[in-house]
MMTF fields as JSON, N, C-alpha, C and O atoms, coordinates in Angstrom:
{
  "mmtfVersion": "1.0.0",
  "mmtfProducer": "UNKNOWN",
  "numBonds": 467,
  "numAtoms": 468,
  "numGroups": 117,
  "numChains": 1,
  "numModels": 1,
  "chainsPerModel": [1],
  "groupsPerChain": [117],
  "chainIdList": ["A"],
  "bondAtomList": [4, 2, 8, 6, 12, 10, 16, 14, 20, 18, 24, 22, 28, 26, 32, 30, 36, 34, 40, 38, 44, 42, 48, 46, 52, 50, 56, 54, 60, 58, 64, 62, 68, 66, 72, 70, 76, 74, 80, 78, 84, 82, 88, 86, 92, 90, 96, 94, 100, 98, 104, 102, 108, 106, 112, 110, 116, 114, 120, 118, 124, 122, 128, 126, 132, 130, 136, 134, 140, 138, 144, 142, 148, 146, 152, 150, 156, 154, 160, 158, 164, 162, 168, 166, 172, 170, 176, 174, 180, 178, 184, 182, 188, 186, 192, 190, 196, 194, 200, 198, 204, 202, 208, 206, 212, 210, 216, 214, 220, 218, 224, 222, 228, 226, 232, 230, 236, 234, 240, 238, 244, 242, 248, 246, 252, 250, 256, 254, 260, 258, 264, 262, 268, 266, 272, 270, 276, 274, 280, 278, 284, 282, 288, 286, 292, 290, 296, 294, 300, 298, 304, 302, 308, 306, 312, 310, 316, 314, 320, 318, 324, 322, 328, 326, 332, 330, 336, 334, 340, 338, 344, 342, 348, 346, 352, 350, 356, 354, 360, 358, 364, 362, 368, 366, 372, 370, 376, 374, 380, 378, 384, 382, 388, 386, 392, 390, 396, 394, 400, 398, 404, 402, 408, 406, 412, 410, 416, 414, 420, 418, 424, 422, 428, 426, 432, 430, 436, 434, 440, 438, 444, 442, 448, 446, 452, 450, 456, 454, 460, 458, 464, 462],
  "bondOrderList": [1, 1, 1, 1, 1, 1, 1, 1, 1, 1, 1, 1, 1, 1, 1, 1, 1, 1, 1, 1, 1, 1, 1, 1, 1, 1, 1, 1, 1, 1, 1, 1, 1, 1, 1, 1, 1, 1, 1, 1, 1, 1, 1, 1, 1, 1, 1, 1, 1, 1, 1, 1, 1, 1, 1, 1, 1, 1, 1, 1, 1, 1, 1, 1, 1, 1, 1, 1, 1, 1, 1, 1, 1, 1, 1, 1, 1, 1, 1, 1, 1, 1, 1, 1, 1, 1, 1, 1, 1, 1, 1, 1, 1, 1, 1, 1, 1, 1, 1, 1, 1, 1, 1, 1, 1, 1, 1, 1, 1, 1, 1, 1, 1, 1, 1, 1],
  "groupList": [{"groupName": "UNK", "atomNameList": ["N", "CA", "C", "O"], "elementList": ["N", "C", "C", "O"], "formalChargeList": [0, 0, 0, 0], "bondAtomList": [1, 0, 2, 1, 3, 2], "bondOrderList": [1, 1, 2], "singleLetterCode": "X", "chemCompType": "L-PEPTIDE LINKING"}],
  "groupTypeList": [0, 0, 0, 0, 0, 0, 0, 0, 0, 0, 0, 0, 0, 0, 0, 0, 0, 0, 0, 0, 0, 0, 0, 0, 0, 0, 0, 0, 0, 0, 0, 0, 0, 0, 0, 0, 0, 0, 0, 0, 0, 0, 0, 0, 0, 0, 0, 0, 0, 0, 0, 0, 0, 0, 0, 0, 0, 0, 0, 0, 0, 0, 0, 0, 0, 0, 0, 0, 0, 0, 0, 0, 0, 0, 0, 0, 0, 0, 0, 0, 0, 0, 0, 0, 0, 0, 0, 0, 0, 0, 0, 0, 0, 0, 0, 0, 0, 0, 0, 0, 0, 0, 0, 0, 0, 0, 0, 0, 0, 0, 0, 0, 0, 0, 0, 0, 0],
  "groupIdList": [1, 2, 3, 4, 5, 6, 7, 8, 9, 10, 11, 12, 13, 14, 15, 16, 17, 18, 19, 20, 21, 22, 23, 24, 25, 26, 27, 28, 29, 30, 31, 32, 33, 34, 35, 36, 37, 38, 39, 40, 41, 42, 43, 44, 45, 46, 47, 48, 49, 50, 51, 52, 53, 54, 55, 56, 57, 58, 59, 60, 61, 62, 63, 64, 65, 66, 67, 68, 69, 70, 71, 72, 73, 74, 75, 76, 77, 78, 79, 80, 81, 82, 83, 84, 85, 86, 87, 88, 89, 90, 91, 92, 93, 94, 95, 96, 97, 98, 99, 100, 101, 102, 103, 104, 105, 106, 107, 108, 109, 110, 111, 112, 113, 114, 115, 116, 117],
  "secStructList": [7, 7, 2, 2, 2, 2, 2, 2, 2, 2, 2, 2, 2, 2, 2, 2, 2, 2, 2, 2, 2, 2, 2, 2, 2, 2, 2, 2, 1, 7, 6, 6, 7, 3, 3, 3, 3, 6, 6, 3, 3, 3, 3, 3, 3, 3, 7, 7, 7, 7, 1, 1, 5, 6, 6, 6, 5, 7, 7, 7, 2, 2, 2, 2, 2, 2, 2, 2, 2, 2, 2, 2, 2, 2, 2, 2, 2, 2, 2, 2, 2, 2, 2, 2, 2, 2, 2, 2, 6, 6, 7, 7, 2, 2, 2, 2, 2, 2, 2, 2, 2, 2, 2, 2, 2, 2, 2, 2, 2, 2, 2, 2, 2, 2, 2, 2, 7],
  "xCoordList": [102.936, 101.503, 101.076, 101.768, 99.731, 99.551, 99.095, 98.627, 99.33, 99.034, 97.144, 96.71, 96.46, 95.205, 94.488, 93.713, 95.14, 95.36, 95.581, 94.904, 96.63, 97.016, 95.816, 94.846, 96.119, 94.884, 93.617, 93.373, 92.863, 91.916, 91.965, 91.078, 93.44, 93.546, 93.448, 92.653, 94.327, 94.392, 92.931, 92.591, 92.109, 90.709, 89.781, 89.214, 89.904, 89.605, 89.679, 88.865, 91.18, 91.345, 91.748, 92.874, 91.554, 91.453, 89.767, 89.259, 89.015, 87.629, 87.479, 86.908, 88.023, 87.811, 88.096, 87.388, 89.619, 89.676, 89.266, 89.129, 89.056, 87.546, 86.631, 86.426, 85.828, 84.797, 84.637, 83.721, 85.582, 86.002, 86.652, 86.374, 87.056, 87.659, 86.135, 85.959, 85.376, 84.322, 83.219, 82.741, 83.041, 82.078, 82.762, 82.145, 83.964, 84.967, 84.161, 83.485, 84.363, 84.529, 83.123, 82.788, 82.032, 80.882, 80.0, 78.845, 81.131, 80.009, 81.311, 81.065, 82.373, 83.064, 83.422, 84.191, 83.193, 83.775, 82.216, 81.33, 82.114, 81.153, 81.126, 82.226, 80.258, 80.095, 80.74, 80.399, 82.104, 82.789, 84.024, 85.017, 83.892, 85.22, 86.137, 85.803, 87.374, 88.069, 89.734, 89.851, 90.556, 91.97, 93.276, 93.203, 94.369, 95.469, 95.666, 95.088, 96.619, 96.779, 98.384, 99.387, 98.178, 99.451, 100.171, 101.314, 99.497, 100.073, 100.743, 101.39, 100.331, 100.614, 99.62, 98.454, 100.501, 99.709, 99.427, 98.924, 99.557, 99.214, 98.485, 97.848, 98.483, 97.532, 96.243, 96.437, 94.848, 93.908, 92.449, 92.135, 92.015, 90.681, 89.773, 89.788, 88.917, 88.067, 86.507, 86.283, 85.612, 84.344, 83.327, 82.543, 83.175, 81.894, 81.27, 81.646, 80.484, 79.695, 79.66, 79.725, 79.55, 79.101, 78.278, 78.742, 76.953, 75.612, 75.762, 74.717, 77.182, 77.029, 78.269, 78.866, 78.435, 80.293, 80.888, 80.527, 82.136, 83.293, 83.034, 82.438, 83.729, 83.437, 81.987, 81.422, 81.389, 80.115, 78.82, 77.754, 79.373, 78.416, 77.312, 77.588, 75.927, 74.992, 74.063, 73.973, 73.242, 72.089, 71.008, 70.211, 70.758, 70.008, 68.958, 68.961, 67.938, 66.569, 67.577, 68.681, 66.109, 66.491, 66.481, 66.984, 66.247, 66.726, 68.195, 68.947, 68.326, 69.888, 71.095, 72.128, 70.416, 70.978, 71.151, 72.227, 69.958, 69.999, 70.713, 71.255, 70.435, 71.431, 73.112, 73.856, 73.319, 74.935, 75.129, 76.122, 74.178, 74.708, 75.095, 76.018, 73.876, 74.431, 75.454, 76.367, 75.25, 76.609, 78.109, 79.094, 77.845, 79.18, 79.196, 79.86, 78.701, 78.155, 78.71, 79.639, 78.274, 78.883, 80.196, 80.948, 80.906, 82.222, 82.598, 82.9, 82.701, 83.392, 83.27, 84.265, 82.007, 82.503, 83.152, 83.714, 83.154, 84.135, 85.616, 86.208, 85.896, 87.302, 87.923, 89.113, 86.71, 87.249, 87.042, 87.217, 86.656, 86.924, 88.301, 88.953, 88.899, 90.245, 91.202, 92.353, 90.396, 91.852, 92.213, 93.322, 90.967, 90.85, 91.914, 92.786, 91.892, 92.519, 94.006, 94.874, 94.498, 95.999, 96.381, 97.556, 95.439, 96.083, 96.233, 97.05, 95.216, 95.514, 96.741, 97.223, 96.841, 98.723, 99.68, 100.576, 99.278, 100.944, 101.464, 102.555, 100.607, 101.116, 101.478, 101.169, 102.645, 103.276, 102.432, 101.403, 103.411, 102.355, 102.047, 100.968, 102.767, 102.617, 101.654, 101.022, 101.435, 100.191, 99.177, 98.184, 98.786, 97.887, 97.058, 95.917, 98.382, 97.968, 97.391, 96.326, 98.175, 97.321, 96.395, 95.424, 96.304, 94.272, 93.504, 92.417, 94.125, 93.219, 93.131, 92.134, 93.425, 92.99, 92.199, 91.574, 91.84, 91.532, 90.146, 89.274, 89.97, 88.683, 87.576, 86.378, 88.558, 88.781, 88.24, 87.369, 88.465, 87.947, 86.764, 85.965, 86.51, 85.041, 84.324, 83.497, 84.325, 83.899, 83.027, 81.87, 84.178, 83.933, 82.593, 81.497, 83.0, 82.147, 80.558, 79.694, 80.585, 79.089, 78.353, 77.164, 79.421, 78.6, 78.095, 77.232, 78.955, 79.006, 77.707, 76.776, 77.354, 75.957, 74.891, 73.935, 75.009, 73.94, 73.659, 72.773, 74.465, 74.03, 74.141, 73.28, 75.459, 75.498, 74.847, 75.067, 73.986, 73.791, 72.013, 71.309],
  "yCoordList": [104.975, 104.875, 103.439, 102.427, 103.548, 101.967, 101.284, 101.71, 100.198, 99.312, 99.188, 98.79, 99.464, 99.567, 100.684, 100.555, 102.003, 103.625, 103.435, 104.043, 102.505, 102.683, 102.067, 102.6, 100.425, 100.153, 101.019, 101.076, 101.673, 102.68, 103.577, 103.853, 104.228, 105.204, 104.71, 105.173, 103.815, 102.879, 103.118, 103.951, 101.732, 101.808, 103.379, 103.427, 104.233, 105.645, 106.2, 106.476, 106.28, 106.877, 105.799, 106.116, 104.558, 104.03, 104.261, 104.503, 104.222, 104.236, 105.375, 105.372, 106.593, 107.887, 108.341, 108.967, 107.729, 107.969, 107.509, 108.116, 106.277, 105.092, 105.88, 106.075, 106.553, 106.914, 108.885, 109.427, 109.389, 110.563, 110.294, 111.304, 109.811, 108.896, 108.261, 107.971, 108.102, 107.129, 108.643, 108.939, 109.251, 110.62, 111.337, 111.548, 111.66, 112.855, 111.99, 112.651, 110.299, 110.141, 110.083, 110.838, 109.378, 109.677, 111.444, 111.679, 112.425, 113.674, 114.229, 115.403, 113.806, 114.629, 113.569, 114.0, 112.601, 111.641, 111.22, 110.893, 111.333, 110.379, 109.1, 108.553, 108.499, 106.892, 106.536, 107.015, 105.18, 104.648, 105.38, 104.938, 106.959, 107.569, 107.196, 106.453, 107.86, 107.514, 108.978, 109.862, 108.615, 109.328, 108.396, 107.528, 109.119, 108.694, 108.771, 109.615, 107.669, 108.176, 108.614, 107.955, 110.189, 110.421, 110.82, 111.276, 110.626, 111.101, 109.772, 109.651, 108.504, 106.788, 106.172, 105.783, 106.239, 105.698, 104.176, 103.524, 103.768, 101.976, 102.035, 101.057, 103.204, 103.311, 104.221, 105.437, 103.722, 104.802, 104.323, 103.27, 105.333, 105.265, 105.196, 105.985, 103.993, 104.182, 103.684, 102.693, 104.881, 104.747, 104.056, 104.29, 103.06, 101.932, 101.58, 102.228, 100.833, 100.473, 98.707, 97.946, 98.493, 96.83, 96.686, 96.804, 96.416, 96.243, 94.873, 94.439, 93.882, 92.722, 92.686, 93.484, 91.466, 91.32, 90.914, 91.051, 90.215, 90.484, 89.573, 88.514, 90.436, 90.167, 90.087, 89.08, 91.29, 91.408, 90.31, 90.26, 89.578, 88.379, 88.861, 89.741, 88.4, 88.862, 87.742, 87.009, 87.565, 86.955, 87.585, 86.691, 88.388, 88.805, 89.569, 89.371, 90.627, 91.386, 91.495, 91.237, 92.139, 93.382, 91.39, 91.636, 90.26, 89.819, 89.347, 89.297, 89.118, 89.138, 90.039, 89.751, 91.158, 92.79, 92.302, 92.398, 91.729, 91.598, 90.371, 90.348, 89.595, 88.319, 89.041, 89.126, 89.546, 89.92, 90.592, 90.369, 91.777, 92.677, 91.995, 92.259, 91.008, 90.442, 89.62, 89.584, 88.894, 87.946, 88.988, 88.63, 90.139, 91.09, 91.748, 92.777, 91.354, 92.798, 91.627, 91.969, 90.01, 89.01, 89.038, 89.23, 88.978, 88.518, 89.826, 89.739, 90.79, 91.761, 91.466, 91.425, 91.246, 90.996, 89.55, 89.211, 89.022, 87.91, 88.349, 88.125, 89.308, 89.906, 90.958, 91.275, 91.566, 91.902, 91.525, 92.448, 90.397, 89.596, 89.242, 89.405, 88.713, 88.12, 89.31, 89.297, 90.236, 91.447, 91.766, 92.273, 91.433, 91.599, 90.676, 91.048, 89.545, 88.129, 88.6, 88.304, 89.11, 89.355, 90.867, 91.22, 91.55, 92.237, 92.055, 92.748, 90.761, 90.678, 89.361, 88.887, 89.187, 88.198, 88.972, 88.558, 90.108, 91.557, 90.777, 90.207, 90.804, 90.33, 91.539, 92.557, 91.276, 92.579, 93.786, 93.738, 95.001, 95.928, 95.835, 96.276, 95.408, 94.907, 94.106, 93.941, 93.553, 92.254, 93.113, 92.915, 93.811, 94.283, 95.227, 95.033, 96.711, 97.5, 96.599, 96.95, 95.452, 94.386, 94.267, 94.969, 93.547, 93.308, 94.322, 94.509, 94.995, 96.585, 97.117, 97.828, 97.05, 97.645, 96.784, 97.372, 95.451, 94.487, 94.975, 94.999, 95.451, 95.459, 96.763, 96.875, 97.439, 99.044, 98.799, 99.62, 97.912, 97.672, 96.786, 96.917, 96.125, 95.686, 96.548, 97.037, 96.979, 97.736, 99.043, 99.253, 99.472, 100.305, 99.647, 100.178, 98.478, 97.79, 97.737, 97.838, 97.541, 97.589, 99.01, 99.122, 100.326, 101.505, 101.816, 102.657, 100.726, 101.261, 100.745, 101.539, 98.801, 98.612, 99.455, 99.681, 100.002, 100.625, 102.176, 102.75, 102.68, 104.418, 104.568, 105.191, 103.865, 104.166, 103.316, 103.672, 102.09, 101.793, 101.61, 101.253],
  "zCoordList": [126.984, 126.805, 127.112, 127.008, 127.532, 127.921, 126.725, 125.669, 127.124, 125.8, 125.577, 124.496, 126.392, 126.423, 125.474, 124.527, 126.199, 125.205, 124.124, 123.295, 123.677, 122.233, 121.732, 121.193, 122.091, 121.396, 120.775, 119.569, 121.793, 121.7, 120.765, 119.957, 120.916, 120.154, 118.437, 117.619, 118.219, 117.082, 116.224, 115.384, 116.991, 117.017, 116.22, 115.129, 117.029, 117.045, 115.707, 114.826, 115.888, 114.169, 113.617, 113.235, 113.27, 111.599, 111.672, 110.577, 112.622, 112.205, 111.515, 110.424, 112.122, 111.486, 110.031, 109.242, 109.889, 108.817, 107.65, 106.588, 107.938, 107.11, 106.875, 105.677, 107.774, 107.38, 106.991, 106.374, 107.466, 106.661, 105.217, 104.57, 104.768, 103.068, 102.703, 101.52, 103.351, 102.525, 102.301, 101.206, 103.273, 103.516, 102.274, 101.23, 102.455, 100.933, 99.509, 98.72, 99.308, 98.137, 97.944, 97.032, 98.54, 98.225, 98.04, 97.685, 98.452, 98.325, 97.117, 96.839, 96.48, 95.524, 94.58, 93.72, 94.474, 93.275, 92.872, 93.662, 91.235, 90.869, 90.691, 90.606, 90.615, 91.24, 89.497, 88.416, 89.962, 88.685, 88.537, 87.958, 89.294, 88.851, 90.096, 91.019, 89.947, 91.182, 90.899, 90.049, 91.913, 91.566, 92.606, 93.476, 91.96, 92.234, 94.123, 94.809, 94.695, 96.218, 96.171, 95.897, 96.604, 96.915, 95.261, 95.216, 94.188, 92.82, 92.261, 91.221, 93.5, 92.525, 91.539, 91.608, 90.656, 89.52, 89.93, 89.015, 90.627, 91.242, 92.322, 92.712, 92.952, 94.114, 93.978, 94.013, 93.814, 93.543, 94.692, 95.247, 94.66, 95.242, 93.953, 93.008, 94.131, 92.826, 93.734, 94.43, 93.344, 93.442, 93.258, 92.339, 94.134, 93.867, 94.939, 95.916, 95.15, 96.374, 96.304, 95.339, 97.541, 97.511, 98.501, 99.635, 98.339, 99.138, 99.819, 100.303, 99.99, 100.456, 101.264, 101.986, 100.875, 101.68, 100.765, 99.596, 101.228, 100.047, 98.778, 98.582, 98.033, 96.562, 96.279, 95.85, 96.566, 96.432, 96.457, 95.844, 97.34, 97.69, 98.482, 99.298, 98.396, 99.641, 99.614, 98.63, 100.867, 101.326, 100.447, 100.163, 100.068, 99.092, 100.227, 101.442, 99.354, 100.401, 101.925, 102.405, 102.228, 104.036, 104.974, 106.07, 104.954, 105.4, 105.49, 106.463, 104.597, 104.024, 104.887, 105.491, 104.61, 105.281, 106.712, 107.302, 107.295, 108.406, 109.433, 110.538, 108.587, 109.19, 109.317, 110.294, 107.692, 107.835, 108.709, 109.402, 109.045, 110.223, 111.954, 112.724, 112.073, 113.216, 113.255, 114.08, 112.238, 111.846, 112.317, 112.961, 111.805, 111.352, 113.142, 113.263, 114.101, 115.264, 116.104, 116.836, 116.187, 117.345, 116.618, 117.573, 115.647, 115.243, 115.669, 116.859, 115.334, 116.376, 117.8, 118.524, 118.256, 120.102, 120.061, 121.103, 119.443, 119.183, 119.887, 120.943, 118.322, 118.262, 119.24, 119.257, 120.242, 121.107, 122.048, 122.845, 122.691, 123.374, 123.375, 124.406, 122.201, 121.69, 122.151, 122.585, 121.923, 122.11, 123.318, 123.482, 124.905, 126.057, 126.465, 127.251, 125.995, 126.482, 125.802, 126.623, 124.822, 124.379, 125.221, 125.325, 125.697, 126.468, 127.749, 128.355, 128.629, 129.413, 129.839, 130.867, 128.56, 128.819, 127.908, 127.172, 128.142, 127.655, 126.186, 126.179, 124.975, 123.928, 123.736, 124.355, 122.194, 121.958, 121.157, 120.482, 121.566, 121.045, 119.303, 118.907, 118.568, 116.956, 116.872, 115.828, 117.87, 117.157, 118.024, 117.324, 118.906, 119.558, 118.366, 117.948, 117.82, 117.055, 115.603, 115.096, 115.018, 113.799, 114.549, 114.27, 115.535, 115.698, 115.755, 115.209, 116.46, 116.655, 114.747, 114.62, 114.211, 112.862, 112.306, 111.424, 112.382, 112.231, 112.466, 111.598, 113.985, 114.471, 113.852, 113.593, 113.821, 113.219, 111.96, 111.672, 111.066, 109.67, 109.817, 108.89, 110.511, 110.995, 111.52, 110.75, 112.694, 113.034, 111.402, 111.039, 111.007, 109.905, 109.088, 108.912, 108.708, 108.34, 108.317, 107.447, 109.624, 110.34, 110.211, 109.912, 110.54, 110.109, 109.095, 108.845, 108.12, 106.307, 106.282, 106.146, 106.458, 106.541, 106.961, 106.22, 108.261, 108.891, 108.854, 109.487, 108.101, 107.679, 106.189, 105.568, 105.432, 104.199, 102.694, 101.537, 103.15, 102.174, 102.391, 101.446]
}
């Protein structure tokens, strides 16, 4: 497979499954509750929201919203920019598929801003 494909594919489904896991827990878990992953008592999905970025930090109001989103929309073409340039000097496929999830969780990101909150 080419190293381009994978990438893609990568990309593809962590987005999917990000946002099929976020679609399940928001329409069957109530907000605060959560459950076990896999039947680990150390691993759980627990139900909450964060209207900002990490560690619930935000710019505050729909400007706020809005700066982060572009902020969050050039740092992805940032990052794939970065990923154009490591594939076009044949880095290995391990660090290709890490960035590619990388982007995959940004990416995710940006939809979560712009449909789910």
């Amino acid at each position: 497979m080419k190293k381009r494909t994978l990438v893609t594919l990568v990309i593809v489904i962590i987005i999917l499954i990000d946002q099929i896991s976020k679609i399940y827990v928001k329409t069957h878990i109530p907000y605060g509750d959560g459950f076990d992953i896999l039947g680990l008592s150390w691993a759980k999905i627990h139900f909450v929201e964060n209207e900002g970025m990490a560690f619930g930090l935000s710019f505050g109001g729909l400007t706020g919203k809005y700066i982060l989103s572009i902020f969050r929309i050039l740092m992805v073409g940032f990052l794939f920019y970065l990923l154009h340039s490591m594939l076009k000097n044949n880095e290995p496929k391990g660090l290709l598929i890490s960035f590619s999830m990388i982007i995959a969780g940004a990416l995710g990101n940006i939809i979560d801003s712009a449909f789910m909150e």
